[in-house]
C-alpha positions in Angstrom: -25.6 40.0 22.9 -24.3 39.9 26.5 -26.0 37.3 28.8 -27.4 38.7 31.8 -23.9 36.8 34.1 -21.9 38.0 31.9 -22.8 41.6 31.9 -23.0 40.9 36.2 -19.3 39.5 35.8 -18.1 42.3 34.0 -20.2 44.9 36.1 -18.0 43.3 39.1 -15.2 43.3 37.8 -15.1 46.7 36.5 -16.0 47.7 39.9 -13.0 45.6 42.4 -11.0 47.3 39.7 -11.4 50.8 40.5 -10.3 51.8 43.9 -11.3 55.6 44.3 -11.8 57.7 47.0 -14.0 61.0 47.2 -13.6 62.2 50.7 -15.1 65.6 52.0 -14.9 66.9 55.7 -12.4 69.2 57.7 -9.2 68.8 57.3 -6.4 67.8 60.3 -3.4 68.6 59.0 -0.7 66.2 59.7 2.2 67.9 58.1 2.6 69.9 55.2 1.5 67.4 52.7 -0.4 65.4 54.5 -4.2 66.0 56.0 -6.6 63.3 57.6 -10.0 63.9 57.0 -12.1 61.7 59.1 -9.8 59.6 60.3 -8.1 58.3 56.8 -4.7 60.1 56.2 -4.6 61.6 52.8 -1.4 62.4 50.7 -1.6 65.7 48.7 -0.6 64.4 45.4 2.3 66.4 44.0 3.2 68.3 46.9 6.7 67.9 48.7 7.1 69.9 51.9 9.8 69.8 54.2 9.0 67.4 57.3 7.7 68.5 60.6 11.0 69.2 62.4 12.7 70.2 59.1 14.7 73.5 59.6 16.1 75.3 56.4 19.2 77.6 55.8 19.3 80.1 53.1 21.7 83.0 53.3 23.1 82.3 56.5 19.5 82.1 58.4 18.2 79.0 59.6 14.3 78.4 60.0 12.2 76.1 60.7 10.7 75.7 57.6 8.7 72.5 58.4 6.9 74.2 60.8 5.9 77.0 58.4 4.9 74.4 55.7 2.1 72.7 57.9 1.2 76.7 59.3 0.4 77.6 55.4 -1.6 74.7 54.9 -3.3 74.6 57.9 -4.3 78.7 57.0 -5.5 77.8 53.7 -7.9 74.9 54.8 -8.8 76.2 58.2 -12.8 76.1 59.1 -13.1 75.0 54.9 -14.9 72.1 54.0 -12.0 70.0 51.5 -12.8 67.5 49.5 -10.2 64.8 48.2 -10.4 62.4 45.3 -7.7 59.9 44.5 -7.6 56.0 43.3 -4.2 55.0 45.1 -2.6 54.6 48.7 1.1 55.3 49.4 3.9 53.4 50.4 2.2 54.4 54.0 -1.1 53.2 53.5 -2.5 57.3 52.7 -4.9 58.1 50.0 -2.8 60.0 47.6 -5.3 62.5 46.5 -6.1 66.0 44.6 -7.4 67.8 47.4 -9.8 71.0 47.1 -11.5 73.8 49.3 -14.1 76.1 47.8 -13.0 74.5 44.3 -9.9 75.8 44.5 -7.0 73.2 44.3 -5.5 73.1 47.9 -2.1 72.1 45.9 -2.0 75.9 44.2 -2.6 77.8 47.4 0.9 76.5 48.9 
């Protein structure tokens, strides 16, 4: 049987170990794959959008396409509470996160 320091030294362990994040609040949307909620900037895990001044050409039309990625998102979170859990940071320092509004999965809305 464990002694009680023992079980305290694994406890602690087990716990520096695990670095997860549950964040809920409204969402700032940052760009189309990004959001900051509360001040810390969270990634959208598996989601690639074009950047902010990204501009697109298909078919001879150029748009600009960034643009139109951070207006979707910011329609589909607008006024909703989200709520982000993730257990890593970036190259950037942001969470990188499954995000969700209402339950649904903010990454199947875009």
């Amino acid at each position: 049987m464990l002694g009680m320091k023992a079980f305290i030294v694994i406890c602690l362990y087990l716990l520096g170990s695990v670095a997860s994040a549950d964040i809920s609040g409204t969402a700032l949307v940052i760009d189309g794959d990004t959001i900051a909620i509360s001040g810390m900037k969270v990634d959208l895990n598996g989601i690639d959008t074009p950047e902010r001044k990204q501009t697109c050409r298909k078919a001879g039309v150029t748009w600009k396409c960034g643009y139109e990625a951070i207006e979707t998102l910011r329609e589909w979170t607008h006024t909703k509470e989200v709520r982000c859990i993730g257990d890593e940071k970036d190259g950037y320092g942001r969470l990188v996160a499954v995000c969700f509004d209402n339950g649904y999965n903010v990454k199947a809305g875009l």
